[in-house]
N, C-alpha and C positions, 0 to 999 in steps of 0.2 A: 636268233638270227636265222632266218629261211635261205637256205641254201638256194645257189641259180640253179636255175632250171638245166637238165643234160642238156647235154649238145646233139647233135643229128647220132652224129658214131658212135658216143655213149650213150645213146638211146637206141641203138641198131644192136649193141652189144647186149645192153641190158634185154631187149624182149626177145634174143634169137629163139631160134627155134631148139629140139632139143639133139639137132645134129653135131660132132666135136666142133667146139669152138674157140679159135686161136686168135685172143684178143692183144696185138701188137700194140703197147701203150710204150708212147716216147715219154724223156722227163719229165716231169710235172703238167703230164694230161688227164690226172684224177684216176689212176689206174684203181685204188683199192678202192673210191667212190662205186664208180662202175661194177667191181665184182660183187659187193656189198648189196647194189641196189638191184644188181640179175638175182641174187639170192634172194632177196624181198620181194622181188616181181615173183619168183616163181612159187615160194609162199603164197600170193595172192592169187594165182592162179590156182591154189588149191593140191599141189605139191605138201607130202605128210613131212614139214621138218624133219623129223626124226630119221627122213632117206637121202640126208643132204648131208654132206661130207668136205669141208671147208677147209683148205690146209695151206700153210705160210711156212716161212724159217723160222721167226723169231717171234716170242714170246709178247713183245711189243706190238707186232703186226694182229696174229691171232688178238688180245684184247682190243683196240681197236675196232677190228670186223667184227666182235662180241657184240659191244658198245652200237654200233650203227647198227644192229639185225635185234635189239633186243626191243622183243614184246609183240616181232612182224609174226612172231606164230602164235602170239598169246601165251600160254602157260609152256608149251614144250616149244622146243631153240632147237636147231640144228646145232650138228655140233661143228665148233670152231674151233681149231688150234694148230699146234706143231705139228710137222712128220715125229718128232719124236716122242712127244705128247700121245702122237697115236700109236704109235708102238707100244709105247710104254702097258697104255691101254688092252691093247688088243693081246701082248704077253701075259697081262693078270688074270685073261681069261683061260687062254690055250698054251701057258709055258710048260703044261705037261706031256702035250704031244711031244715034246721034244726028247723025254724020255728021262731027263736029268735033272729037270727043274720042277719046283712046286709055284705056284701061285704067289708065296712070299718072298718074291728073290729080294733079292740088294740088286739096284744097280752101283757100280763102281763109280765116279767119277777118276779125272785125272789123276789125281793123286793115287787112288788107291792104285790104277793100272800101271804106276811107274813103281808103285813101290813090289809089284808081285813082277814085275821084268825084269827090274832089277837081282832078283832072286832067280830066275831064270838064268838072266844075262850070267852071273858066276859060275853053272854047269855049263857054258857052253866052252866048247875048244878056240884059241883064240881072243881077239880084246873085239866086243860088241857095245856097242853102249845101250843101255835099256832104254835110251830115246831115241837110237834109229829103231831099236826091233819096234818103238809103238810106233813109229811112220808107217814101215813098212806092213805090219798090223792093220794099222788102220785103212792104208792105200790096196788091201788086200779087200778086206771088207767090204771099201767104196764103189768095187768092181777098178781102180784106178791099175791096178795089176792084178795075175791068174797065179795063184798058187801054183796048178799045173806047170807054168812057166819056168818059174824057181825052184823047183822040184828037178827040171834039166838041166838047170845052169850049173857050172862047177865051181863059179866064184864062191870063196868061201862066207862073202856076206848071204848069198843066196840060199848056200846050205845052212846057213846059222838062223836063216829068218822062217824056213821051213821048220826045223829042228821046235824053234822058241814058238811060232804057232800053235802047233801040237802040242807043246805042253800046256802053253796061255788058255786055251781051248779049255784041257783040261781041268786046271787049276778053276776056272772058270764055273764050270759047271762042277766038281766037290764045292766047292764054295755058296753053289746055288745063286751065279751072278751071272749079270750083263753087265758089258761095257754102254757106253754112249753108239757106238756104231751099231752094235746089237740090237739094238731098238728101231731100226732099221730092217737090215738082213736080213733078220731070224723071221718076223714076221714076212717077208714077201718070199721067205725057204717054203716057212710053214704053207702058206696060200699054194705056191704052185708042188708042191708034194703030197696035199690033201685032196684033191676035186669035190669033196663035198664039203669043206670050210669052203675054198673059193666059191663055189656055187652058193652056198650062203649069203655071203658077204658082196657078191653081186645082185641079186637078190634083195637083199635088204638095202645097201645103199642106191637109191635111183641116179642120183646126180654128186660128182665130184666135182672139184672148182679149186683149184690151184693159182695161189698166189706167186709170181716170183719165179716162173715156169725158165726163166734163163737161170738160175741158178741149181737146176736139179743136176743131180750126180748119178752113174750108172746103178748103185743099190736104191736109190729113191724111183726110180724109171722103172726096175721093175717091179718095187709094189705099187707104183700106179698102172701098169701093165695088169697087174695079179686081180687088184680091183675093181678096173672098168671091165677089161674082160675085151669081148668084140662089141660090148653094147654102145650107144653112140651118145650118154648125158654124161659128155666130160666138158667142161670148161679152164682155159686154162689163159692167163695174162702173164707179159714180162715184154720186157725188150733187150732184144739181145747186142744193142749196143751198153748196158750196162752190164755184160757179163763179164766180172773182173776176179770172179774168185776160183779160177781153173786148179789154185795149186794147191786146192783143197778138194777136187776131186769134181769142180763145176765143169758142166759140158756142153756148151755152144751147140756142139751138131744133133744134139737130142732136140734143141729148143727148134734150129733151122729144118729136124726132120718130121715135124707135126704132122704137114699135109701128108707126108710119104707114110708115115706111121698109121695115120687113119682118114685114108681117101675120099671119105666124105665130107671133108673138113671143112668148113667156112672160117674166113681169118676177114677183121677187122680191126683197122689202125685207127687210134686215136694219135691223133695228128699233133692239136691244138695245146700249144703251153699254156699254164696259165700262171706259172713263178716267175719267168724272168723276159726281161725287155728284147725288144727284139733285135737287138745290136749283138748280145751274149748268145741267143739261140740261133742266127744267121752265121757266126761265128764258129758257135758250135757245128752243129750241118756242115760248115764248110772243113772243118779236121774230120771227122767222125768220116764226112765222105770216101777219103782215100782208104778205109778197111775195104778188102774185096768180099769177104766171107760174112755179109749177113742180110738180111732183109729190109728191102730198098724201101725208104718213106726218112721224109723230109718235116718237121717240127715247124708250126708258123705260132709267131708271137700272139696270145691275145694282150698283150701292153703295150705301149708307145715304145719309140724306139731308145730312149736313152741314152745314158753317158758311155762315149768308148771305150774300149778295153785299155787301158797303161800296163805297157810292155818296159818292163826297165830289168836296165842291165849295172851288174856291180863286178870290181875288181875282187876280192873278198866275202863271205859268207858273212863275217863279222859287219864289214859293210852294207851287206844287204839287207841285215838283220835290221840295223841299227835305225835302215831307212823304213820299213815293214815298222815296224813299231812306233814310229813317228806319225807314220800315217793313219793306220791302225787306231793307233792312240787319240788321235786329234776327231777320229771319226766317233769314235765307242764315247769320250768325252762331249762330244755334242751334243749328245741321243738322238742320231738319226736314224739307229738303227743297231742289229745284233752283226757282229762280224767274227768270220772265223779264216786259221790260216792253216792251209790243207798241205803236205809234203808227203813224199815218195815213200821214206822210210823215219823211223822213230829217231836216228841217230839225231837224224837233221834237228831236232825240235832241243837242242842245248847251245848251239847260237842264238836261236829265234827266243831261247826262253831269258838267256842273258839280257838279250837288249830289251824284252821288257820289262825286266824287275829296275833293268838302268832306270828305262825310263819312267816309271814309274805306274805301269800300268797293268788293268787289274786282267789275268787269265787264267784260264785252268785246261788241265787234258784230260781232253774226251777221251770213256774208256779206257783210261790209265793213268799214270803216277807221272808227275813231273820226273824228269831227266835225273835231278839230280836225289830224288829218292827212290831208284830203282834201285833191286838188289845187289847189284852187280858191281852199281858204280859206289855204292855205300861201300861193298865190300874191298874196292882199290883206294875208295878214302880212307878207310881205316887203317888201311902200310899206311899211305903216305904223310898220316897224323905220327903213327909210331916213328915212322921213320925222322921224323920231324923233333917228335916229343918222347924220348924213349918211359918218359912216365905216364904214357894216356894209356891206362888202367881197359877203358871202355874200346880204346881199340884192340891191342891183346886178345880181351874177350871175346872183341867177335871172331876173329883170326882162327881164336882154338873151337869156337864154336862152331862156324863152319867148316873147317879142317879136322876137328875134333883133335885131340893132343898129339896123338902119334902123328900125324901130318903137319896139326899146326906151328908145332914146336921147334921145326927145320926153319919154315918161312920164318917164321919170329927173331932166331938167331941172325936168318941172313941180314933183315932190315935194321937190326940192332949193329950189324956191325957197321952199317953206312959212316961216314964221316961228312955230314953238311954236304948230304946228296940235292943236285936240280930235281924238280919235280919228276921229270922225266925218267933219272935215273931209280927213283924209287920206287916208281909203276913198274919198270920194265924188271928190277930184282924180284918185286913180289911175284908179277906172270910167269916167271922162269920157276923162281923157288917152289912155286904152288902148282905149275901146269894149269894154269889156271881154265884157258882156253879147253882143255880136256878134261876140266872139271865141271865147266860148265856143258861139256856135247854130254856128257855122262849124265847129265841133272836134269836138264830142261829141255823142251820137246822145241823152243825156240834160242834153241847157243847162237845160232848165225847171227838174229838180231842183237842180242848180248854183245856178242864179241863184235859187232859194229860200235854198241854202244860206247866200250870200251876203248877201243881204235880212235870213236870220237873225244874221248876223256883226255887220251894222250895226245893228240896234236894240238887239245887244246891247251894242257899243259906246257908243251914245247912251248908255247907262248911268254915264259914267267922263267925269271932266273933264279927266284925263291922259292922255296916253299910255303913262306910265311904269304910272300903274295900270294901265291895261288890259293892258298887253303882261307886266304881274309876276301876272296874274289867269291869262292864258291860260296862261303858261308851269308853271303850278301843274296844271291841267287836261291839257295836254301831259305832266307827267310820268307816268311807267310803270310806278312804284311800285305803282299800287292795281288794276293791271290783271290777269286771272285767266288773259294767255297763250292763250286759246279753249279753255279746258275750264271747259263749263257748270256743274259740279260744283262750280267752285273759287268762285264768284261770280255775279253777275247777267247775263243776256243779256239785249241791246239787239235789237232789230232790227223793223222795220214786220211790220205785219199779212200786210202779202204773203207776204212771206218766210216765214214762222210756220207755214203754209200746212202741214199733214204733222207738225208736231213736236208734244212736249207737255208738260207743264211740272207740278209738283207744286201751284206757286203763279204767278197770272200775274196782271198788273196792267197795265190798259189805260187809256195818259194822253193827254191831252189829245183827250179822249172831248166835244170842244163841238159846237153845231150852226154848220159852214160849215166845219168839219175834217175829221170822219167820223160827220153824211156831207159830204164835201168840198164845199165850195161851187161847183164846175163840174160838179156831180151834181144839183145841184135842181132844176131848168129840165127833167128828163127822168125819167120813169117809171121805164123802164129802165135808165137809171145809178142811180137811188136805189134800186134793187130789189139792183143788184149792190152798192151800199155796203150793203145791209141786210147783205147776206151776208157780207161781208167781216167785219161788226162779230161775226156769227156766227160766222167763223171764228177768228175772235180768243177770243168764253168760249169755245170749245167745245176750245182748246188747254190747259185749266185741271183737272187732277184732281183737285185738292182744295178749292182758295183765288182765289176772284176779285176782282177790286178793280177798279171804274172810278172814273176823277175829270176834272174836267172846270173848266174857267173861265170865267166870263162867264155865257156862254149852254149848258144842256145838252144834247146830240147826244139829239133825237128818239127814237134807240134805246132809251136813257137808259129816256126815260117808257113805251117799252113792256114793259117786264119790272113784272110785277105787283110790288106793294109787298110783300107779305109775303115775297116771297123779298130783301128787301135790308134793310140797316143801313145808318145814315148817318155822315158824317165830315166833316170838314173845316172851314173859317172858316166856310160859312154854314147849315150842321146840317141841312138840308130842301134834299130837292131837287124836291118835286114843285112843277107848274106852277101859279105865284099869278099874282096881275096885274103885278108885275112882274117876271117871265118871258115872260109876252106882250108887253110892253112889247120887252124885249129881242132878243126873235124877231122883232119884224119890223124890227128896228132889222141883221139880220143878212139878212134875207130881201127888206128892198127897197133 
């Protein structure tokens, strides 16, 4: 199939000149087409491959641009890939400048970094968990904080995160390793502490081309600083209305400081959607508007205008759920199409996954494990089987397995002594007995979502006066009969906003759309975090090419009221979603 021909702006982008170029591409205006086909245009201009420098976040992106550039130079390709692809690279050449490493290093992944903090974390004075020292590690690395900084604070996390640095550092290099952040850093240290590797490596590559330019972090900024140099063949695309991942070190005002950065800059906007109708992208534009902090352009539909948004409101989550899967279901059962249901946080997705196994329809989660086989929550069903069944062998087992004997053997006693505990009661003996919550900040680099997950386990609990109900409820949920295997195709995809990020979906359906969820309630107190949940909520319609649907309980997500009425219909137990008096009632009953 022969691709359409570019449009005016992606053809203004594609032949720019070799001045910086700041290509603002909205949702679905063919952003990685465009960088793709500047990279081919300038191949045929006669441009040596080999001085073209093509860089993305993800592994999926880089193949992709492989894929579209392969054969435009003939036998040699520019190269295409990661920032950390090229790190990695660029360490196997010169990890020796650094004085401690050989060419063969290891790099670490996760696991290996919490298990050497952990060893750490026990010299240090005090209780540390070795998953904040790797936050604060890695938010050190990111430039996201200055060592110098906490080196003057007297907090004793501060001293403890200095302290474990220096050693992690250490152990690092006897080891002859990098972390994942490393592959970063080290190489834009290397560059600007050398002047004759940077002078090189400007030199040699003519032209850089940055994918994704709103999600760079202050270490990524300056090995592209180190790289380009003052020379002027940078190209770079993103929009910085989908800049959603700040609390991983992404930074908005790198992406808004382009022109400031390099003054001779020319910026063009691709305008033009071409995913979704123009009902969902008029709608969109109209939320997105109210951010003050980014760069002004407006998205116009190439599709007809389509079916309105359905805003619907429910009493209950279990109700919402119940309704989402009905509709969902009746749609993915037609085949008219692929449909996914996008949420705030992971917790949410154990009502939503209930009402479809009820219903009988087929889904999988994106990027991760169904609800109810997450470690976590495996780990509180197996009390509450003990607790239930003082003979399940296989619960026990895990108990001491994760607790190992000396720890696990208190918790064990405690559940044994229950006498025909409510469900409830035998979560909450195990979380005491175990500390379990500080077993999990101690373990895993993500406890918060855990201990959400957790929190959602137990109200759903409180539901059920047995145990035998609850445990014949889960295990119906647990089976794998309605499950569609991870082909979107076959069924509905689950997965948060985040994630979502990049995909796109025929029909998409955004639940539990309340105000203190999205926009999350440790977002209100701050401009700038409710600026980036605007956008998040943006990136979420704007995943929708045909069909959107929010719905929402309680109280409605702010977002909500700014999408003009004429683009929505209503739904749900209470028919009207705009704001009466008691809606205000209810907001501030959420906001003091």
């Amino acid at each position: 199939m022969t691709p359409a021909p570019l449009n005016p702006a992606q053809r203004s982008a594609v032949e720019a000149g070799a001045e910086p170029l700041l290509i603002v591409a909205g949702a679905g205006t063919g952003k990685t087409r465009t960088l793709t086909e500047r990279i081919r245009h300038l191949i045929d201009l006669g441009v040596d491959p080999r001085s073209i420098l093509a860089v993305t976040f993800t592994n999926k992106a880089a193949k992709e641009m492989r894929e579209r550039t392969v054969h435009a130079g003939g036998e040699v390709a520019p190269w295409i890939g990661t920032f950390h692809s090229f790190g990695a690279r660029f360490l196997r050449k010169h990890a020796p400048l650094l004085g401690t490493r050989t060419r063969d290093f290891t790099i670490y992944d996760d696991g290996d970094t919490m298990t050497l903090l952990r060893r750490i974390a026990k010299t240090l004075p005090g209780k540390v968990t070795a998953a904040t020292l790797r936050n604060k590690i890695s938010a050190i690395k990111n430039g996201m904080e200055q060592l110098e900084n906490l080196a003057g604070n007297p907090s004793p996390l501060a001293a403890a995160t200095v302290s474990a640095f220096g050693a992690y550092e250490e152990a690092l290099a006897t080891n002859n390793a990098f972390d994942f952040d490393d592959l970063i850093i080290k190489p834009a240290q290397l560059l600007e502490e050398h002047p004759q590797l940077r002078e090189r490596y400007q030199n040699e590559i003519g032209y850089v081309l940055i994918d994704e330019y709103q999600d760079i972090n202050a270490a990524q900024y300056r090995l592209v600083r180190a790289l380009v140099g003052e020379r002027s063949h940078l190209t770079v695309v993103g929009d910085d209305h989908q800049t959603i991942y700040s609390w991983r070190g992404s930074n908005i005002d790198i992406f808004l400081a382009f022109e400031k950065d390099w003054p001779q800059a020319r910026v063009i906007r691709l305008e033009e959607n071409y995913r979704s109708t123009k009902t969902i992208i008029e709608a969109s534009n109209a939320v997105i508007a109210n951010n003050r902090n980014q760069i002004e352009k407006k998205l116009s539909a190439n599709k007809e205008e389509g079916n309105p948004i359905t805003v619907a409101e429910f009493y209950t989550e279990l109700d919402e759920a119940a309704w989402i899967a009905q509709q969902l279901g009746a749609y993915v059962q037609s085949g008219k199409g692929s449909a996914a249901i996008l949420y705030r946080t992971n917790a949410q997705a154990r009502a939503l996954e209930h009402a479809l196994v009820r219903a009988r329809v087929p889904y999988h989660v994106y990027g991760g494990v169904q609800f109810y086989d997450r470690l976590e929550i495996r780990d509180v069903l197996a009390a509450v089987r003990l607790a239930a069944n003082h003979h399940d062998a296989l619960g026990a087992e895990r108990i001491l397995k994760t607790f190992k004997k000396k720890r696990g053997t208190p918790i064990l006693e405690a559940l044994l002594e229950l006498d025909s505990p409510t469900p409830t009661r035998a979560i909450d003996v195990f979380l005491s007995a175990s500390h379990y919550a500080a077993h999990l900040e101690d373990t895993f680099d993500n406890a918060e979502d855990r201990i959400a997950n957790v929190s959602e386990l137990r109200n759903f609990a409180a539901t059920f006066e047995t145990i035998t109900d609850f445990l014949e409820h889960v295990s119906l949920v647990q089976s794998t009969d309605t499950r569609s295997g991870g082909n979107s195709a076959a069924g509905i995809t689950l997965m948060t906003a985040h994630m979502a990020k990049g995909l796109e979906f025929d029909r998409v359906h955004i639940a539990g759309a309340s105000e203190g969820t999205m926009p999350h309630s440790r977002s209100l107190g701050s401009e700038a975090e409710l600026e980036e949940e605007r956008r998040l909520f943006y990136v979420a319609m704007t995943r929708a090419r045909q069909d959107l649907s929010i719905s929402f309980v309680h109280v409605p997500s702010r977002f909500i009221l700014e999408i003009p009425e004429q683009y929505t219909v209503t739904a749900g137990q209470r028919g009207s979603r705009r704001l009466d008096l008691d809606d205000e009632e209810r907001y501030i009953d959420v906001l003091w």
